[in-house]
C-alpha positions as CSV (number, residue, x, y, z in Angstrom):
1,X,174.4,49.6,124.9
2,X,171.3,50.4,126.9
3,X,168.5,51.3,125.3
4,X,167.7,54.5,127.9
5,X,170.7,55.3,125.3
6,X,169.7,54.6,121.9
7,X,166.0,55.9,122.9
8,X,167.5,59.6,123.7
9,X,170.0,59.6,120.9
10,X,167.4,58.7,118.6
11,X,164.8,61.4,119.4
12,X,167.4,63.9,119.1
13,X,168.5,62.8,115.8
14,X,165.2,62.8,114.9
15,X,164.9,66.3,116.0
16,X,168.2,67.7,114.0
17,X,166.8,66.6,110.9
18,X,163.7,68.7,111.2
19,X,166.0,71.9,110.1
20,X,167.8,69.7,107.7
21,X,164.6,68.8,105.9
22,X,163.4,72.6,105.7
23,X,166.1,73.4,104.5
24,X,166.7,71.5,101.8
25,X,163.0,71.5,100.7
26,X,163.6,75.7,100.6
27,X,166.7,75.7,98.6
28,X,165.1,73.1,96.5
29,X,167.1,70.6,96.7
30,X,166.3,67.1,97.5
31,X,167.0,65.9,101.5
32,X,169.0,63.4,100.9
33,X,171.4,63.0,104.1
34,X,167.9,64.2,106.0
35,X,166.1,61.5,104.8
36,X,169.0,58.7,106.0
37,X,169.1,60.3,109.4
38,X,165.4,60.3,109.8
39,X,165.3,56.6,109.2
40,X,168.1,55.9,111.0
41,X,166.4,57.8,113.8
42,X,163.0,55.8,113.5
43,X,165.1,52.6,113.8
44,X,167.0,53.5,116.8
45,X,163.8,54.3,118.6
46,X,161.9,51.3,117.2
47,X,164.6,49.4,118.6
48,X,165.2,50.6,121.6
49,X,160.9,50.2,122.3
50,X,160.5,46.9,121.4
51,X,164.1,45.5,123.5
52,X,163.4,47.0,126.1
53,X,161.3,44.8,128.5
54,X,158.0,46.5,129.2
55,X,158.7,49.2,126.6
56,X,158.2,53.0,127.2
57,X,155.5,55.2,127.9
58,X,155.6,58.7,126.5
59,X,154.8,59.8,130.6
60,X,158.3,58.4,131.1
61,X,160.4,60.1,128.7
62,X,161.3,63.2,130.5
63,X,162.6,60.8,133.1
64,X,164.2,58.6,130.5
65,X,166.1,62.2,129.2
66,X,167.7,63.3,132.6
67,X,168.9,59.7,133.2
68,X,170.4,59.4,130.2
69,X,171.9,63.4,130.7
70,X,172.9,62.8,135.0
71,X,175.4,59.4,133.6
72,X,176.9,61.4,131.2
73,X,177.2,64.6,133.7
74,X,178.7,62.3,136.3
């Protein structure tokens, strides 16, 4: 899998669980499900950063996010 990939799906994972969090916090319950996604999603990009050679810079993630978006679109 590349890790262009696992990078992107991991930062948007990361991002869906923001809400998920909130909202279990507000209803008082305790984020759970949240909780596993988060560290799921810190793996995925710890991963993906240390395979990849050279790594990534945060300059190059916007770049990194329409590459990943334009294969799929093709």
């Amino acid at each position: 899998m590349d890790f262009d990939l696992i990078l992107v799906l991991g930062i948007v994972i990361g991002v869906l669980t923001i809400p998920a969090i909130l909202s279990a916090v507000l209803d008082g319950g305790a984020p759970r499900v949240a909780t596993i996604a988060a560290v799921v999603s810190g793996g995925m990009i710890v991963y993906a950063a240390y395979n990849k050679p050279g790594g990534y810079e945060v300059g190059e993630l916007p770049e990194v996010f329409t590459s990943v978006v334009a294969k799929f679109v093709n």
